[in-house]
N, C-alpha and C positions, 0 to 999 in steps of 0.2 A: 882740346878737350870737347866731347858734344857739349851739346847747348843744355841736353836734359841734366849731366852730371853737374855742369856750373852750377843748374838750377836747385839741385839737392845740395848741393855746398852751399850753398847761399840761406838757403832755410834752415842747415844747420849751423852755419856763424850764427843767426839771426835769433836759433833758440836757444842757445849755448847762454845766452844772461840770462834769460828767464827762467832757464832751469838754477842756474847757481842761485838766482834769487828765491824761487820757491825756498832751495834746500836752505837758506840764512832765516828765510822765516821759520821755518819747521824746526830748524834748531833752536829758533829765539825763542817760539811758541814751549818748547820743554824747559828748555832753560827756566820760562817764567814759571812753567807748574809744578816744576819741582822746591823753587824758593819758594813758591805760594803753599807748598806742602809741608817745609820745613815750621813756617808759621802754625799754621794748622798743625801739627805733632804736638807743637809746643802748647797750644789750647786746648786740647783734645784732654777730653774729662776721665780724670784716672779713678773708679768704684775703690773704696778700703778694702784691705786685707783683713780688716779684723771691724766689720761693722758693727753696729749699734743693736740690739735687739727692735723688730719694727713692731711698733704700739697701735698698729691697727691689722684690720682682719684683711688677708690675701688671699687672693685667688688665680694661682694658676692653672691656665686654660690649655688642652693638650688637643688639636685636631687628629683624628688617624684617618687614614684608610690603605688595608694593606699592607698596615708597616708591621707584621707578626717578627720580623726578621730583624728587626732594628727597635721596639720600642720598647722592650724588657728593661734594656741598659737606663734609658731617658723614667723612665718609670722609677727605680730603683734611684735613680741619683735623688730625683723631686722629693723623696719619700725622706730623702736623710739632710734636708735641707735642715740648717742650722739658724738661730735668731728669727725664727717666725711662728712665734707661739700658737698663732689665730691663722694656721695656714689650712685652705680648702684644695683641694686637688681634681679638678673635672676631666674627664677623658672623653670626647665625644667620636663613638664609631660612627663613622661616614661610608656606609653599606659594605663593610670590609666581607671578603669573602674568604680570608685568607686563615682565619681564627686570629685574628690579632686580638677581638675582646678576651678570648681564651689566657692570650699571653698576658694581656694587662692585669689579668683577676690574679693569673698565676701570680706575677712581678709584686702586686699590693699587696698580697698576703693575706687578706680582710684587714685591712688599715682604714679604720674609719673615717680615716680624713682625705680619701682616693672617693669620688665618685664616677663610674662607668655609665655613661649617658648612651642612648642612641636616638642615633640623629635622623631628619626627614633630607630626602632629597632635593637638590635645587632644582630651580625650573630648569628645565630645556635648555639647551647653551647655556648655563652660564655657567661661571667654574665653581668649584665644591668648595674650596677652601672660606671665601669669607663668608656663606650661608653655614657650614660648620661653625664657625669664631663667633658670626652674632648669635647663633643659638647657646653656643658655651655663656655669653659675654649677657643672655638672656637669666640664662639658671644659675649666675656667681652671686654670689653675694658680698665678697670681699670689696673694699673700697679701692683697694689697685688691683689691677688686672695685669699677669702675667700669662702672655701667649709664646708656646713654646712650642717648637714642632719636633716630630717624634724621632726626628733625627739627632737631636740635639743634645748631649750628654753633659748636665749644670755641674758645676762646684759645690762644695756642700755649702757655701757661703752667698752661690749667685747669688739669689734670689732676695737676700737681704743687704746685698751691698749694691744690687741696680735699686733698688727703694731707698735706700740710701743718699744714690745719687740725682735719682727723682725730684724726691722733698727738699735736699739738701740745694741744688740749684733752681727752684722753683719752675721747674720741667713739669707738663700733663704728659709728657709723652716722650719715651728713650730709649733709641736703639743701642744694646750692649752690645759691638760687636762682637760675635764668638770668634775664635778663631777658624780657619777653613782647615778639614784634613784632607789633602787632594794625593789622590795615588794615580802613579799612572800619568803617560807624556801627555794625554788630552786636558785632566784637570788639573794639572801642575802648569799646563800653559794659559788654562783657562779661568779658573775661581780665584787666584792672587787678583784677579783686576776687580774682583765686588767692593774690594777695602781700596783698594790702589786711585780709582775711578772718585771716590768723595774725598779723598786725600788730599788728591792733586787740585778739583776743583770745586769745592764746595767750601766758603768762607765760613766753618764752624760756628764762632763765636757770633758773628753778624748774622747766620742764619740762624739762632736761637733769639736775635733781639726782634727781626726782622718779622711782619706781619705777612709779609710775601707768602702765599703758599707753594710757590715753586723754588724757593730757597728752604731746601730740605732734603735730608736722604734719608731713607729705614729701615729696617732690616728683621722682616715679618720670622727669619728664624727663632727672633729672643725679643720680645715687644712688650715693655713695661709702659702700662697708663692709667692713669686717675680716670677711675670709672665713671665718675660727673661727670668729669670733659667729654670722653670717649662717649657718651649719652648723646652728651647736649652737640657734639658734630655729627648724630647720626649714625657711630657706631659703622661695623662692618657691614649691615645691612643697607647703609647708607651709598656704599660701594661697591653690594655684588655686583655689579657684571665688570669688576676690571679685574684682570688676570695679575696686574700689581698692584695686589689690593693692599699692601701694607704702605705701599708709596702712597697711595689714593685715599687710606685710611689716616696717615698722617697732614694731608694735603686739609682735609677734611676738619682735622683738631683746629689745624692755624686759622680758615675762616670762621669756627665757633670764637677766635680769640685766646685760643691755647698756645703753649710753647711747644717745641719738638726738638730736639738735641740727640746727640750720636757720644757714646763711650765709646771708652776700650773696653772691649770683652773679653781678649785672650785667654785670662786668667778667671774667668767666670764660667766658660762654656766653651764646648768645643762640637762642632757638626762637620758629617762626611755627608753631603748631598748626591755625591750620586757614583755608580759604581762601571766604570767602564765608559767609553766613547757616547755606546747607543743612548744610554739610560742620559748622561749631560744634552747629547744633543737634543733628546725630546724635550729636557726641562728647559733650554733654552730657545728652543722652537718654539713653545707654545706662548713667550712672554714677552722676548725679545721685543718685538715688534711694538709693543706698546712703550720702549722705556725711553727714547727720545721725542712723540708727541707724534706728527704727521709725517706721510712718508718726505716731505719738504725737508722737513725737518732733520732727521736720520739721515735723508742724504749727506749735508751740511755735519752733522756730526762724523758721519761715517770719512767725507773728506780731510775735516781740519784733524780726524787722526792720524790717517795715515800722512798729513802734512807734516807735523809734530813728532812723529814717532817709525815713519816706514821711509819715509825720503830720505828723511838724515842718515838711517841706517845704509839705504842702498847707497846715497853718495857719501860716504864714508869709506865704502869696497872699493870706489875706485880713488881715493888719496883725498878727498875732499874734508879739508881740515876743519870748516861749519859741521859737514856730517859727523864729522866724529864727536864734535862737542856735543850734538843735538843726540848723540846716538848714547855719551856718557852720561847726559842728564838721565835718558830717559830708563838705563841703568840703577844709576843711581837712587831715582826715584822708588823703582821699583823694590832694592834695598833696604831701602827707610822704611817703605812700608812691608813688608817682608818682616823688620824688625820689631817693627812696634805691636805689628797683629799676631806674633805667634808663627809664623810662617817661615817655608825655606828660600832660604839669598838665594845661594850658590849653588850650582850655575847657575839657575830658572833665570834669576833678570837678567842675564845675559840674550836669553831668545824673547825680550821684548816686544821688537818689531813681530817673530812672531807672534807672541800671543794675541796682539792687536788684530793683525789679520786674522786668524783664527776667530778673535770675535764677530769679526766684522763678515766673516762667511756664515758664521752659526743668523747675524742678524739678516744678510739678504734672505738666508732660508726662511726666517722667520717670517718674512716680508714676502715671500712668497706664498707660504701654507697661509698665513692671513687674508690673504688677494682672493686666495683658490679653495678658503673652506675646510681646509684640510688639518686642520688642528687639534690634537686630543691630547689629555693627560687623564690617567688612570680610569681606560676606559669610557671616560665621558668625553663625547666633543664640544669643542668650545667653538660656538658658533659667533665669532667674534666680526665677521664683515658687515660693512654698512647695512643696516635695513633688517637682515638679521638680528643684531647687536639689536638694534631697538626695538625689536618685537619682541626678545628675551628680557626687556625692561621693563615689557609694562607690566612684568608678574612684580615688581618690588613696589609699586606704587608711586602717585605724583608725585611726592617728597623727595624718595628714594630717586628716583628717574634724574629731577632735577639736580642731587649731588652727584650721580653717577657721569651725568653732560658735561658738569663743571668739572668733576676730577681729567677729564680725556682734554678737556681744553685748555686744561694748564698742562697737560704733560709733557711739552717740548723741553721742560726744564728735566728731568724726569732722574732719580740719582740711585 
């Protein structure tokens, strides 16, 4: 035999353990986050079916722009909300060009409890969305703040059974999760892992007791908060220039000293974020990139997935009996939460391994248009690169600047 083929037989005896080792880890690594999930279902705060009438004055907060074609329905649900005597309704257009203020006046009928706001634009770079919310979250007057995005179609119940569960577990701050409506092989591979992702690894209970601010997840779709708190951290003003501003915004509660906790929302609300390949991969281009903290970081996440969830799988195809357990957890996992969130099993967790990947392409994009400037949503770009980034800061002021440094330096935890 030459000397060259000994020498490629020899590095592959040589890598043959350290590959069977990776795949025992990767399967170990699901194995453990799916029991850690099993726990977590079991803690996870269920809203009543039949809540309390709420004895104080609410205010939900609706950002638009451009949603003419989707916020009729989300209008119309708010309006028939039940058990909230003392309910305000704010709508702020954020420069729609679309007539969406048209549809919203259409959808309220003159209902005096709907106000149609318009909005100023944000500085330069930065994104629309929380210069929208602090301005809604300026002109509410209700003591809890409900933010609801125009995607989002409520229960006639939501809105008194997430205050419900607000008050009732002494929460400043509570994401309901909605359930996802995902059509189409791109969002069916894709939007199951927003719920799937704090399932598997975020300690629920211990991050509600916990002062940590990077023990948390939130979920800016349906964002119920005690309007003192949400003050006294600063508010969304507090974290315009982060593109996850509802992460950044709850980050934010926990150093005032507030609580922040995650429901189940299935049965409260329900949202279809985005409609085809194009329209998911912008909205996750433009975000991605901030939701594990430095690109260090992200690498390091980006690996220990595909350790836990794409090795197992491949060694699995060739008879490797770690792979298959590693490959049935991560299965499994994705079942549970499939079930609990309102969502479809069967097949989808079955392609897993890919949806991971899949993620994990939309995040190098992400990680690239961030590198290269190249970032926009609806229109506005988001001029999110060093140096940039901070000169789009100093339109919020010293205060503002200072939460906005602190939200980006805890975001390696990012959920």
């Amino acid at each position: 035999m030459p000397r060259s083929c000994r020498a490629r037989d020899g590095r592959a005896r040589r890598a043959r353990p350290a590959a069977r080792a990776a795949v025992r880890v990767g399967a170990g690594l699901a194995v453990a986050g799916t029991v850690h999930q099993l726990g977590n279902l079991r803690a996870l705060r269920v809203p009543p079916a039949a809540p309390p009438a709420v004895a104080e004055p609410v205010t939900v907060a609706v950002p638009v722009r451009d949603e003419a074609h989707r916020v009729g329905p989300t209008v119309t649900a708010l309006l028939a909300q039940r058990g909230v005597p003392d309910l305000e309704i704010l709508v702020l257009d954020d420069g729609s060009t679309d007539g969406t203020a048209d549809v919203v006046r259409a959808a309220s009928a003159g209902d005096p409890r709907l106000r149609l706001l318009t909005g100023t634009p944000p500085p330069p770079g930065l994104p629309g969305k929380p210069h929208a919310c602090a301005q809604l979250a300026a002109a509410a007057r209700g003591s809890v703040l409900v933010f609801v995005d125009a995607d989002v179609v409520p229960a006639p119940h939501a809105v008194a059974a997430a205050v419900a569960v607000l008050r009732g577990a002494g929460l400043d701050l509570l994401s309901p999760w909605p359930r996802q409506l995902a059509d189409g092989v791109a969002a069916r591979l894709v939007q199951p892992l927003l719920q799937w992702s704090w399932m598997v690894t975020l300690p629920l209970r211990r991050a509600e007791r916990s002062p940590h601010p990077a023990l948390c997840a939130a979920n800016g779709q349906f964002l119920v908060a005690d309007a003192a708190v949400l003050a006294r951290a600063g508010g969304f003003r507090g974290v315009g220039a982060e593109v996850l501003d509802d992460l950044a915004v709850a980050r934010a509660v926990k150093r005032a000293g507030g609580r922040v906790g995650v429901a189940e929302g299935a049965d409260l609300a329900a949202c279809r974020m985005y409609d085809g390949w194009a329209d998911l991969r912008a909205g996750y281009r433009k975000s991605l990139w901030a939701a594990f903290g430095p690109a260090p970081v992200s690498a390091v996440v980006a690996a220990t997935l595909s350790l836990a969830y794409v090795v197992p799988a491949l060694a699995a195809l060739r008879g490797s009996r770690a792979g298959m357990v590693g490959y049935a957890a991560g299965v499994v996992s994705r079942v549970l939460a499939a079930r609990r969130s309102g969502g479809r099993a069967w097949p989808d967790a079955l392609a897993h391994p890919a949806s991971v990947v899949t993620l994990l392409g939309l995040l190098a994009s992400s990680w690239r248009g961030h590198r290269r400037g190249e970032l926009t949503w609806k229109g506005r770009r988001l001029d999110g690169r060093p140096g940039r980034r901070d000169r789009a800061n100093a339109a919020l002021g010293k205060s503002d600047r200072a939460n906005a440094a602190f939200a980006r330096f805890v975001a390696p935890d990012g959920g």
